[in-house]
C-alpha positions, 0 to 999 in steps of 0.5 A, spaced: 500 500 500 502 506 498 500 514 498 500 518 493 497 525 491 491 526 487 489 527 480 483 529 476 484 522 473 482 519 480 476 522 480 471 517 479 473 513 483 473 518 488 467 519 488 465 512 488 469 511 493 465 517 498 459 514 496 461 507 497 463 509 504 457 514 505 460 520 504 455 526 504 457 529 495 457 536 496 455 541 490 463 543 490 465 535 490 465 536 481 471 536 478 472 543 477 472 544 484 476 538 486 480 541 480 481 548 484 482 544 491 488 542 488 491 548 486 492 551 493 495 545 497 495 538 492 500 535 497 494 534 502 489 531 498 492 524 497 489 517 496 493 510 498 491 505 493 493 497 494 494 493 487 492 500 483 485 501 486 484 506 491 482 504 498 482 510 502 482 519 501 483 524 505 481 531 502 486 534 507 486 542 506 490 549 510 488 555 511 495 558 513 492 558 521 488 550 521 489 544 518 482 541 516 480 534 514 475 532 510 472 526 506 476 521 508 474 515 506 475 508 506 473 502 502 468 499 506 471 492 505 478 494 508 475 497 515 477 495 520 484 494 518 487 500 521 488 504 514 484 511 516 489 511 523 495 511 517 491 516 512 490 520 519 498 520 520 500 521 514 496 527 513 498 529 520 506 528 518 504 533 512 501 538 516 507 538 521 511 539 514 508 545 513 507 549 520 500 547 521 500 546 529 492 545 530 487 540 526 480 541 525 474 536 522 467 536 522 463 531 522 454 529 521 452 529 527 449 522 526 455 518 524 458 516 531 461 511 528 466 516 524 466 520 532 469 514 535 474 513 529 477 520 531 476 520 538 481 514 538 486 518 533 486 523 538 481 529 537 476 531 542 468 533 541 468 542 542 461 544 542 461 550 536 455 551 532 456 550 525 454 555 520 454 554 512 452 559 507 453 557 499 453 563 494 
């Protein structure tokens, strides 16, 4: 298994994969915005992939202050094998690289599954109120 950055080539099977795994696809979740995503920081949107099949993603991004988390997945017939921990500390080793000091991730409030995953990794529940406004 192996990481590596993301292309516009792998978009369908990203997508599939977000999908396959239960992600929620946004409206910016096109190949034009992922095409945008990677200009600003493509070394923190990798996949791994076994065989030349992606099993995993992660979307990380950096805003100069926080490092973000967002759309990781995991092929459902590889969970439970420890490879969302490894995404998690690649990305984590990738942030440290560039100065970022403090990780934030948002999560649907009904995958307690998703919120078990990362208190294992280390993150803690901090009650804000999040708010969205697509223009």
């Amino acid at each position: 298994m192996n990481f590596r950055e993301f292309t516009l080539y792998d978009f369908d099977s990203v997508i599939n994969l977000w999908k396959k795994a239960g992600l929620i696809i946004s409206r910016s979740d096109t190949l034009e915005g992922l095409k945008k995503k990677i200009k600003r920081d493509p070394q923190l949107f990798f996949v791994m992939e076994k065989d030349s099949f992606i099993i995993g993603v992660v979307m990380g991004s950096y805003d100069g202050r926080r490092g973000w988390i967002n759309h990781l997945a995991v092929d459902p017939e590889y969970q439970g094998m420890k490879i969302g921990q490894q995404i998690i500390k690649e990305l984590e080793m990738r942030f440290k690289k560039i100065g970022c000091e403090k990780i934030n991730l948002l999560i649907e409030r009904n995958n307690e599954e998703v919120q078990e995953f990362y208190e294992k990794q280390g993150f803690k529940k901090d009650e804000l109120l999040f708010m969205e406004k697509w223009i």
